[in-house]
N, C-alpha and C positions, 0 to 999 in steps of 0.2 A: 452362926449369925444369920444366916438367910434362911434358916427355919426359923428364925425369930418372928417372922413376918410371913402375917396370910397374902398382901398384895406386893406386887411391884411394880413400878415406872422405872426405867432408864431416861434420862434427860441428858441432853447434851449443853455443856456451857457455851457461855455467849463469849467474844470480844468482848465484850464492852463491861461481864460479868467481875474481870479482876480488876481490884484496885491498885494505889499507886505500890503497893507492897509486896504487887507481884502474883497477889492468891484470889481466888473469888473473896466478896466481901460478904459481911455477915448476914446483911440484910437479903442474899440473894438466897441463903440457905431457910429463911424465914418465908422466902417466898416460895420456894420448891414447896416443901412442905404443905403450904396455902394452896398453893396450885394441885398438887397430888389430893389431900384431902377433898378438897371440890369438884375434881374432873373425875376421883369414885363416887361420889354421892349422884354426879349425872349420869355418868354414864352405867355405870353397874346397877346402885341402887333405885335409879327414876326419879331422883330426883329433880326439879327442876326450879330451879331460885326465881325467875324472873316470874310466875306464878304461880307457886305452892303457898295453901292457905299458913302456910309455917315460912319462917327465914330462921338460918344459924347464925347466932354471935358468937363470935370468939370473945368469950369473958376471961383467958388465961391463956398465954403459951411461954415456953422456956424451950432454950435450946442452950446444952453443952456442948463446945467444941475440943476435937477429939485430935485430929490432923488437918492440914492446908490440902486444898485442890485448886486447881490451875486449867484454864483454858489454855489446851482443847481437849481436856480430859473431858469423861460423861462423869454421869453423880446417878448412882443406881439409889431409888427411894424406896422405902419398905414400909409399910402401914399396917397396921395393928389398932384394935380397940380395946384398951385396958378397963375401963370401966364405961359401959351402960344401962343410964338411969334411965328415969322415967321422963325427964324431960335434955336431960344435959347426957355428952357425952365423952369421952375421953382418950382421943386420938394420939397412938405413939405413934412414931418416926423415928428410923434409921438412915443415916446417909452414908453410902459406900462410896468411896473412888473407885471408878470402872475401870483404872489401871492395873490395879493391883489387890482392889478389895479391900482396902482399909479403911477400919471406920473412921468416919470423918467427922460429923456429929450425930448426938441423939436428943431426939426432942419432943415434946409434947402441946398440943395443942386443945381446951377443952371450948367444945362449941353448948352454947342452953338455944333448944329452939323453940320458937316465941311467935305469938300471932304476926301476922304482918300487921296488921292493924292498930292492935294491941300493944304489944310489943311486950305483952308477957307470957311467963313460961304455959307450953303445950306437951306433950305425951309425942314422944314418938311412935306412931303406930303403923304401919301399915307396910306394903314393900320396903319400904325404908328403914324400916324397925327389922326385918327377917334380914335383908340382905347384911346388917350392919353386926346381927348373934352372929354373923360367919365370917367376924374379923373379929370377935373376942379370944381373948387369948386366956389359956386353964386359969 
């Protein structure tokens, strides 16, 4: 499983993360995922949202849930790019329990990025296009 994945975060759950059912809720494994995708593209790839001639939309995500996690467990994130186009891209995700390693969900996320101005599709090129072949997967 974790050759599955070229990157990884370890994140720790919040308090406030599980619901009244005792487990994190669904929406917080949507955000992991948002939050891991975005904090590789700054800090690895260079890129920089608040002024790159380019911004990513998320036009598509899905997430399958696999097993429950619980604060105060971690949730280890695993990143993968299954398909990169010429303008869109196609981010996997894996979610592990830090307890024990089991997968918890798997999920995918596809970003098209687009002028800022504009707001239509652009070429990924440059750092961000090299850094991102070295999370495609065979």
């Amino acid at each position: 499983m974790t050759s599955d994945y070229a990157h990884w975060e370890t994140v720790p759950t919040r308090w406030k993360d599980n619901d009244v059912y005792g487990h994190v809720n669904n929406v917080v494994h949507y955000s992991l995922m948002d939050t891991v995708i975005n904090e590789w593209m700054i800090r690895t790839a260079g890129f920089d949202p608040l002024t790159s001639d380019s911004i990513a939309l998320c036009v598509e995500s899905h997430c399958e849930y696999k097993a429950e996690v619980s604060f105060p467990d971690t949730i280890r994130v695993g990143l993968r790019i299954g398909r990169l186009g010429r303008s869109s891209v196609r981010w996997e995700i894996g979610l592990v329990r830090g307890s024990d390693g089991a997968l918890i969900a798997e999920g995918h996320f596809v970003h098209v990025f687009v002028g800022r101005d504009t707001r239509r599709p652009v070429q990924i090129a440059g750092p961000v296009r090299t850094a991102m072949e070295k999370l495609e997967t065979p």
